[in-house]
C-alpha positions, -999 to +999 in steps of 0.1 A: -394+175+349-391+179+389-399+211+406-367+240+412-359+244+444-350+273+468-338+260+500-326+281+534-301+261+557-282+276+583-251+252+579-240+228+558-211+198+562-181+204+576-199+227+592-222+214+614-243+225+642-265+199+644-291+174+634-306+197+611-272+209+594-270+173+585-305+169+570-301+200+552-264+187+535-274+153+526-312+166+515-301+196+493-269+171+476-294+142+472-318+163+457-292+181+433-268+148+423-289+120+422-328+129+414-314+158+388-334+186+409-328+224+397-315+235+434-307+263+449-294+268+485-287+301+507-268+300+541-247+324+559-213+332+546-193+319+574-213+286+571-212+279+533-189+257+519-165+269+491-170+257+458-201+236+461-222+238+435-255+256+441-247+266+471-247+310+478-236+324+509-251+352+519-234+379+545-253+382+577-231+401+597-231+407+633-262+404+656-288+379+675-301+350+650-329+364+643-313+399+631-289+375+608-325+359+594-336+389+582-306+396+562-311+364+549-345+370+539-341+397+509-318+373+489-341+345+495-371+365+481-348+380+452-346+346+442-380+332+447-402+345+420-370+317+397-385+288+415-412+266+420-407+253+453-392+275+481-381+255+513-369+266+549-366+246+579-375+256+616-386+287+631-362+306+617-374+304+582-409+321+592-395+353+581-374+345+546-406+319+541-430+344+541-415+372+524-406+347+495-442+335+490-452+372+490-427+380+459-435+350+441-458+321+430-436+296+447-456+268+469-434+270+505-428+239+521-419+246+557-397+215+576-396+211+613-371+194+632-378+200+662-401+224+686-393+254+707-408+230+737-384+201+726-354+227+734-368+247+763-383+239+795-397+272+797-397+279+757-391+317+749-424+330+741-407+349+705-400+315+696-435+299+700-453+327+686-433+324+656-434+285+647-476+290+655-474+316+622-450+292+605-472+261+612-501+277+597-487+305+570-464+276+551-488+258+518-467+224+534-453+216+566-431+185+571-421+170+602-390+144+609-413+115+629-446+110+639-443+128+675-431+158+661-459+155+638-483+150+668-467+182+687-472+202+656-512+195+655-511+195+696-496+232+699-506+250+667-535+234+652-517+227+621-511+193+603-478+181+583-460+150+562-437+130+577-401+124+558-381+107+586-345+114+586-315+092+570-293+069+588-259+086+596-224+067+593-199+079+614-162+085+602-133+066+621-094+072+627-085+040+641-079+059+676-082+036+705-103+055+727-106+034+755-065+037+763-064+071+759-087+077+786-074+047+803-107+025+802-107-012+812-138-020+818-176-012+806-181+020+784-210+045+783-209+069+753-233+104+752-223+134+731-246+158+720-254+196+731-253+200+768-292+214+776-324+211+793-337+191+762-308+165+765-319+150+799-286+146+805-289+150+849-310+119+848-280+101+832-252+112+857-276+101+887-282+070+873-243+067+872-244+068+911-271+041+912-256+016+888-254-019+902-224-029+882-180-025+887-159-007+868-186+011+844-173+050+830-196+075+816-174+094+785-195+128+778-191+142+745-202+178+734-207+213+755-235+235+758-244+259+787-248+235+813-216+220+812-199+233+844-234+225+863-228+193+852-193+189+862-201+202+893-234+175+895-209+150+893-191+162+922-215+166+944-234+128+938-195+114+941-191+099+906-162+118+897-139+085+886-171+069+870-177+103+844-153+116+819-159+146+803-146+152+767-158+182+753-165+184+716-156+156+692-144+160+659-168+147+629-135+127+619-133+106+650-172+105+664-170+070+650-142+059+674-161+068+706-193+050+689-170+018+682-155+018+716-189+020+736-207-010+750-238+009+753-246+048+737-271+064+758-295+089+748-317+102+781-338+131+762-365+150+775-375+155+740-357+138+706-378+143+676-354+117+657-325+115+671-295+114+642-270+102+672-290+069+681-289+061+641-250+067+643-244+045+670-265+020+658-242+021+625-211+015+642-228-017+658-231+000+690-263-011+717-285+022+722-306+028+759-328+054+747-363+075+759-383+079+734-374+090+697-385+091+665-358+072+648-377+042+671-405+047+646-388+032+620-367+005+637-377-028+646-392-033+680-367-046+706-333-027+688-329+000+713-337-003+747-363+021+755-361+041+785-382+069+801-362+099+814-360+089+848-325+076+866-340+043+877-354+035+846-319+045+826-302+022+852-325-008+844-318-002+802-284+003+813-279-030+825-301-047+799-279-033+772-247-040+784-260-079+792-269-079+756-245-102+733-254-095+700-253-059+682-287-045+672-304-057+641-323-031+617-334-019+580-309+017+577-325+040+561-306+059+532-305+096+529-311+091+495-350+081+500-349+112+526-345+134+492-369+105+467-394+114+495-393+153+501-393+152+460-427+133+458-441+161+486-430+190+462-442+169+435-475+167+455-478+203+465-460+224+443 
């Protein structure tokens, strides 16, 4: 009989915030529907979806993250000592991780997805200190890819299993992307959050440099620095080359995929990279730096890129000279959950 389970997500699909939202969804369901695990998961209220089984939202209130965390952290211990496996992902689980182990024999498993360096130039200090106690107070630490395993050791002294992340299909409408915007010629696709971590300066400049007619940038997503950005593209003139399109529904990611001749992912730091895997599925070429979803993809599928606007202009052009779509192995989100069972198994 497989371990019981206590997991701690922060969102869960429809309601995404990210790369880890999506893990969390497609590990907790795997885990509960098709390996017949006793699970258990705890988000916030506003975050949980109604009706799915196994699934308890939790009130957090108002407050910073890390005040909602604690509010999380007494249910998530009241239900500890019931399990054999208790499992939280990133630094916010430190706290609800900790004080479950305390009020119960359960073996934590602690997952990272990505590192207070990966989202920070300058990382707030709260947030390193934190993941450096997590690293080390968790019985198991897993990490999505071998860099984020190597980061891990690098920065805290601490070692962890890698469970690489599933290959993402994105959902379609049919919508013709390229005439609403009015696009006749060469397509560039990037969505994603609009930070320091995304590298996304590096791809605007090369937009200036490109040696090619008739090429437009779409931008998907928001974040912080989207006005800088806006106002980047004025000032290196590339206004008619860049369209900005703010966020994207879940429901129609796949048309912008479909439409691109080349999705581009210019990171500073991707620790998978759960875009590159969608693009990929919707037969789209990929210029990329370097991720960890490369780690399991055949050598040659993405164009591999440093985060440097010369370098993005070279895989630029050798993507969009490419004829055929990339070639890979996907990997299903249902070995994601065989695999994070055999660590429990392992551990617990």
């Amino acid at each position: 009989m497989p371990p019981s389970v206590l997991m701690l997500g922060w969102g869960y699909p429809p309601n995404v915030t990210g790369g880890l939202d999506v893990h969390v969804g497609e590990l907790f369901s795997g885990l509960r529907d098709d390996l017949d695990v006793d699970a258990k998961l705890i988000l916030p209220a506003e975050l949980a979806p109604p009706d799915e089984p196994g699934v308890e939202g939790v009130e957090t209130g108002e407050g910073d993250i890390a005040t909602r965390v604690n509010r999380l952290s007494d249910r998530f211990a009241e239900l500890a000592p019931d399990y054999d496996i208790v499992h939280t992902h990133d630094w916010f689980g430190y706290t609800p991780g900790r004080n479950a182990a305390r009020a119960s024999d359960a073996t934590w498993v602690s997952s990272f997805h990505s590192l207070a360096s990966d989202r920070n130039i300058d990382p707030p200090q709260r947030e390193v200190e934190t993941e450096r106690r997590l690293a080390n107070a968790a019985d198991c630490n897993i990490a999505v890819s071998q860099i984020t395993r190597g980061d891990i050791q690098e920065l805290y002294g601490a070692d962890s299993r890698v469970v690489y992340n599933g290959f993402s299909t994105p959902q379609f409408t049919g919508k013709d992307v390229r005439a609403e915007h009015g696009i006749d010629g060469e397509m560039l696709f990037f969505v994603g959050r609009h930070t320091d971590q995304k590298g996304i300066s590096h791809l605007l400049y090369a937009m200036r440099k490109l040696r090619r007619e008739d090429v437009t940038l779409v931008v998907g997503g928001s974040g912080h620095q989207t006005e800088q950005l806006k106002r980047f593209v004025e000032l290196t003139d590339v206004e008619d080359d860049v369209e900005f399109v703010g966020y994207i529904p879940e429901e129609g990611l796949g048309d912008y995929y479909g439409a691109s001749d080349a999705f581009v992912s210019p990171s500073l730091a991707e620790p998978f990279g759960i875009t590159i895997t969608e693009a990929l599925e919707a037969g789209t070429q990929v210029v990329s730096t370097p991720c960890g979803a490369a780690e399991i993809l055949p050598e040659g599928c993405l164009v591999e890129v440093i985060p440097d606007s010369e370098s993005i202009v070279n895989g630029l052009d050798e993507a969009l000279d490419r004829e055929k779509p990339p070639t890979y192995e996907r990997r299903n989100w249902s070995a994601v959950a065989e695999d994070t069972l055999a660590v429990y198994e392992d551990v617990a």
